[in-house]
N, C-alpha and C positions, 0 to 999 in steps of 0.2 A: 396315286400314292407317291412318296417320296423314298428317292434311295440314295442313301453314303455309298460312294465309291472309291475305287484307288486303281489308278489303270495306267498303262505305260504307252507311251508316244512310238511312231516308228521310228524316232531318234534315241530311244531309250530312258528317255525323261516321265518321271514318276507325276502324276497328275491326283489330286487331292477334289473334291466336287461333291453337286448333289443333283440328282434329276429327278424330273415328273414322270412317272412312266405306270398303264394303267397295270401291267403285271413285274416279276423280275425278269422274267427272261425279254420280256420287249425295251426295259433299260437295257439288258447285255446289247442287243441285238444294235439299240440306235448309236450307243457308246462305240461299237463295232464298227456301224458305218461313221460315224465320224473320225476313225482310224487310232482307235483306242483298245489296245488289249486291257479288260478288265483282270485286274488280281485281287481286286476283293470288292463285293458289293454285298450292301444290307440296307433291310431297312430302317427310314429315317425314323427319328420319332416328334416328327412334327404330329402326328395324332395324340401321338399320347401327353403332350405338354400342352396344358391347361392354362401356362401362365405364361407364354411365351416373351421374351424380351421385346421392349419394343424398341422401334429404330427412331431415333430424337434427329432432328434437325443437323445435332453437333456431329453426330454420325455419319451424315448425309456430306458435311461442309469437310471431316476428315477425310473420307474417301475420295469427295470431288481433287482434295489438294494433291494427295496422295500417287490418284491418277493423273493430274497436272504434272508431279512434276515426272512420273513415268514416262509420259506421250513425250514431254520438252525433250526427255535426253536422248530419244530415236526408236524404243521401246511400240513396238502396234500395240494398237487397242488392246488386242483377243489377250495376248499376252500379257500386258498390263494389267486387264481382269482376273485371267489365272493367279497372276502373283499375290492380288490382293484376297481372291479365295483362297489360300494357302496359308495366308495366315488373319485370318479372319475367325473367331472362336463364337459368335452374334449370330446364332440359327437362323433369324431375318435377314439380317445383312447378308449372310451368307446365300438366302435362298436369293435375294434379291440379284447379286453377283453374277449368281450362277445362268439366272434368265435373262440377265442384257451379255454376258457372253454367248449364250447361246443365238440370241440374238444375232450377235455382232458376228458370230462363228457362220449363221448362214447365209450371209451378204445384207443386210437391213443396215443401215444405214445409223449411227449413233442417237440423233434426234429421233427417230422414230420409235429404236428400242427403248430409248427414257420415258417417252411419250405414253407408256403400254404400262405406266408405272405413275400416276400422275398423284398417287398420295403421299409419293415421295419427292416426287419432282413438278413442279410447278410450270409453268404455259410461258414465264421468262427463262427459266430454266432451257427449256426446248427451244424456243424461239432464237436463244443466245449458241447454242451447240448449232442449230440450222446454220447459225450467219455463218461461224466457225468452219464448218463443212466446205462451204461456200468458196471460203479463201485459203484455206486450208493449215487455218492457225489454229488447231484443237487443241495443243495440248498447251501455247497463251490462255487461249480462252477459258480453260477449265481451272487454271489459274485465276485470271480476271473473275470468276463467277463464284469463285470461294470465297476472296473478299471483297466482292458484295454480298455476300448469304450472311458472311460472318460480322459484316456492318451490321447488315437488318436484326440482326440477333444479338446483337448485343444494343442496339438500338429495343427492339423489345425487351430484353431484360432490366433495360436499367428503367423502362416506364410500369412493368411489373413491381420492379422495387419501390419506384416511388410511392404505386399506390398499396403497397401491401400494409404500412406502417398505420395509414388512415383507418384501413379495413380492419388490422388485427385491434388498432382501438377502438374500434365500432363495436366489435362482437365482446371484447374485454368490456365497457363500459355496458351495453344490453345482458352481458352475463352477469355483473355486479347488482344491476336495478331487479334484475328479475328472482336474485337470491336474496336481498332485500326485503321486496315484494312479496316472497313465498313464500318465507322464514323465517325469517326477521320480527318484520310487520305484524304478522299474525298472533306472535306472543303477549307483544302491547297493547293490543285492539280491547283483549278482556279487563284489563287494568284501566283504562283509560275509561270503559264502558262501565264500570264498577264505583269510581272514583266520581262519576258524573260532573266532569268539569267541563269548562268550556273550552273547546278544542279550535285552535289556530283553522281557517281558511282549507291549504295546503292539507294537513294532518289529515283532517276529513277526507277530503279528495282520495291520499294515497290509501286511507283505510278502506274506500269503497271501491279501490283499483285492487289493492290486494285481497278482498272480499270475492270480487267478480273472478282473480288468475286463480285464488285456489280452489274455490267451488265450483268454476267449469274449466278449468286446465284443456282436459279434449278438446272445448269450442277453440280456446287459443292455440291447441298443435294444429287443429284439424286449418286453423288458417290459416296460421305459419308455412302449413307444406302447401295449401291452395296460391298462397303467395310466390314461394320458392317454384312449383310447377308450373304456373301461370307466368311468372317470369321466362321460365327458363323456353316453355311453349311459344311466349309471346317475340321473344328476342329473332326466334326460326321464321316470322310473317315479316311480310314488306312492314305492314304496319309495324308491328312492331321495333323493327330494325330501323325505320324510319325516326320514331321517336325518341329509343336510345340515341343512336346518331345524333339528333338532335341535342339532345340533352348534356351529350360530351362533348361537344364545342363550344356550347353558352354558356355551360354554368362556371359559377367563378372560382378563381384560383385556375383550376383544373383546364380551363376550355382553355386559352390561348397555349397548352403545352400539348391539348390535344390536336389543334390547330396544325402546330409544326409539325410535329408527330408524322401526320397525313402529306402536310407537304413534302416533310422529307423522304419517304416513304418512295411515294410518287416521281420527285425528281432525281432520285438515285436509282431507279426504275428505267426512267427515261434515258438519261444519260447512260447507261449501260448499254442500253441497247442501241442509241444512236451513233454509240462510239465503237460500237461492233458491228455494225454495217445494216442493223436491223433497219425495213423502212418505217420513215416517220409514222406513217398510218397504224401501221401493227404495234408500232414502241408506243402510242399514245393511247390504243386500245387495251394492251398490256399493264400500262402505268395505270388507266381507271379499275384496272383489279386487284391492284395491289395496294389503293390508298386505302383501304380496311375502314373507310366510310361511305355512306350512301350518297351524300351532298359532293362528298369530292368524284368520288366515281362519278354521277352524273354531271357536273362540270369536266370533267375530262373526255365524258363520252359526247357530251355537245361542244365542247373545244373536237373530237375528234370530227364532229358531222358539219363542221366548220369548214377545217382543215381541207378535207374532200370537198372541199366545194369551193377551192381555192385561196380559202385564209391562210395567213400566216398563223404559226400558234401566239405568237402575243399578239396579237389582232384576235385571236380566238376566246385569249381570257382576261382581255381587257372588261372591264366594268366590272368583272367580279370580284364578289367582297371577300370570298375564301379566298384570293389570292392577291401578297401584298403587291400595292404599284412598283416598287422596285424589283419585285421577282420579275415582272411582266417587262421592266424595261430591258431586266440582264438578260431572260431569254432574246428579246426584242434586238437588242446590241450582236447577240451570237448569230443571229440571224443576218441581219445588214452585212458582216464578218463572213460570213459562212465557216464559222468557229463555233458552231452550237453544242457540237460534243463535248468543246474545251470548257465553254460555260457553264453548262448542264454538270460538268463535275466539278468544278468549282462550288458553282450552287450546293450543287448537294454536301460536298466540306464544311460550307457557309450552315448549313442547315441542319447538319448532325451536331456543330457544337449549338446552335442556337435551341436544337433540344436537350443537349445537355445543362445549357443555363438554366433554361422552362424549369426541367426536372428538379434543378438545386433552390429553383425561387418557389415551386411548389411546396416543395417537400418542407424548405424552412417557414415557410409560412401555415403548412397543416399542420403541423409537429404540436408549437406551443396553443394551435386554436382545440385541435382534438385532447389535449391536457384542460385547458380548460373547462370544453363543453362536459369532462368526465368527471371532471372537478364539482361543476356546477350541479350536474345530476345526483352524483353521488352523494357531496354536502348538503345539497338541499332533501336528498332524503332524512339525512342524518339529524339535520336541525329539526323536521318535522317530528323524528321521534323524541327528540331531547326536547325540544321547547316546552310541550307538555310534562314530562320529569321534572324540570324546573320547578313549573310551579306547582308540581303534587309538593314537593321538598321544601319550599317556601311558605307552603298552606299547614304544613304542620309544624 
């Protein structure tokens, strides 16, 4: 069970919180020994809320900074955490808080109590707090690790945007043809059948399409959802994810921004971590999880089984086609330098705007082609009914 408390420090300082405790009196009692006079405890109502808030990314990259700039100005951990439960109003966030304090309150080590939390913190996330540890720049690093979180997010946002424009006219243009088809159409079909004239090519066709959608409608939902589940099924298998994957690199317009997408991804990944003292081996194992492709993940994991075995990394992904020859020389250059962190973040500069150009050469080139294709759809229903009008109008 969950309990709200409000309990006083043996300084006299008022403490705001929530714990797990399987009765109330064994909260009083742990609160107790962590040297807590309790002055009010109840229970949560994590049971009884059904719809709990959930905790976004942006939530995650607030807090991280938040706690940045705590730790920078001399502020411990424990207390940093306090401050942020205190005024935190986010039932998640809140509960989330209160378990890497507790954490951090019994000696555990910062990277480990993140680590116990991994749906919210990710394997570079921990890996980057480890180095931090390390050399004992945490509350730098929890700086540096914001904006990177808040790059990669807005990097996914803005390829979200790109393709929401295509999609919302996909389903606008399949909802126009299908109202069309199921209402429309169907009015004309007896007129046309009555009149017995000779009906255009096309006309025929949409008549025996709209024929088939409104006299078995169930066959067309029942495959509609066999498609949407089989997709959504098919996307969770290698195979499947294999295919996709595939699919969003090739095809045109789209693959070359999906392309960079994955490189930038990957080497803003890398560089983070090589320039926080992570070693090469774990920063290239890390970057293959986070290119959110299967082909580039698997080029990074054979660049990584390279590496171990005494490659250089542009030695490792030389010949590869997912990766341009000039990426492989700039690493290659940082390397000869022993400047590869410095590179590696250049790169990755080099690469976020080169996704934002992809995105603006997409987006203007999908824009007037999905206009069209709705154009074409839609008109060419249109002429199919009217061409026959015509010439009933003409015939008398």
């Amino acid at each position: 069970m969950n309990f709200d408390y409000t309990g006083r420090d043996p300084l006299g300082q008022t403490h705001d919180g929530a714990i797990d405790a399987a009765t109330r009196d064994e909260a009083i009692q742990t609160l107790n020994r962590d040297g807590l006079q309790v002055i009010k405890i109840s229970e949560g109502d994590d049971g009884l809320n059904l719809f709990p808030r959930r905790l976004t990314r942006s939530d995650i990259i607030y807090t991280t900074t938040q706690l940045a700039i705590m730790v920078d100005t001399g502020i411990n951990l424990a207390t940093a955490l306090q401050g942020l439960l205190e005024q935190e109003d986010n039932p998640t966030l809140h509960k989330l808080l209160t378990a890497l304090k507790k954490d951090v309150e019994a000696g555990e080590c910062f990277s480990a109590a993140v680590a116990r939390h991994p749906r919210y913190f990710d394997k570079t996330f921990v890996a980057l707090i480890r180095a931090s540890e390390q050399t004992g720049t945490l509350g730098e690093m929890l700086d540096h690790i914001a904006d990177y979180m808040r790059k990669d997010l807005e990097s996914r946002s803005k390829v979200r945007s790109a393709l929401a424009y295509p999609v919302v006219m996909m389903v606008l243009a399949m909802s126009v043809t299908t109202f069309l088809l199921t209402f429309v159409m169907p009015k004309f079909t007896p007129l046309f059948a009555r009149k017995g004239i000779k009906l255009p090519s096309t006309t025929v066709f949409l008549m025996h399409l709209s024929e088939a959608m409104t006299e078995y409608w169930y066959a067309w939902l029942a495959g509609a959802v066999v498609l949407v589940v089989g997709f959504l099924y098919g996307r969770r298998t290698d195979v499947g994810r294999m295919a996709l994957d595939y699919l969003r690199l090739n095809m045109p317009i789209l693959g070359p921004m999906f392309r960079k997408v994955c490189i930038s991804r990957s080497i803003r990944s890398l560089g983070a971590m090589v320039q926080s003292g992570v070693s090469v081996l774990e920063a290239l194992k890390l970057s293959a999880e986070v290119s959110g492709n299967y082909y580039y993940e698997k080029a990074w994991k054979d660049a990584l089984e390279e590496v171990t075995n005494g490659s250089r990394i542009s030695e490792a992904l030389a010949g590869n086609d997912l990766f341009p020859r000039t990426l492989i020389q700039m690493i290659g250059s940082g390397e000869d330098t022993g400047r590869l962190d410095y590179v590696l973040k250049k790169v990755s500069g080099y690469y976020d705007g080169e996704v934002e150009t992809a995105l603006k050469t997409a987006t203007s080139m999908l824009e007037p082609m999905m206009i069209t294709v709705m154009g074409v759809v839609v008109g060419g229903i249109g002429m199919s009914v009217m061409l026959p009008i015509f010439t009933l109008s003409r015939s008398h």
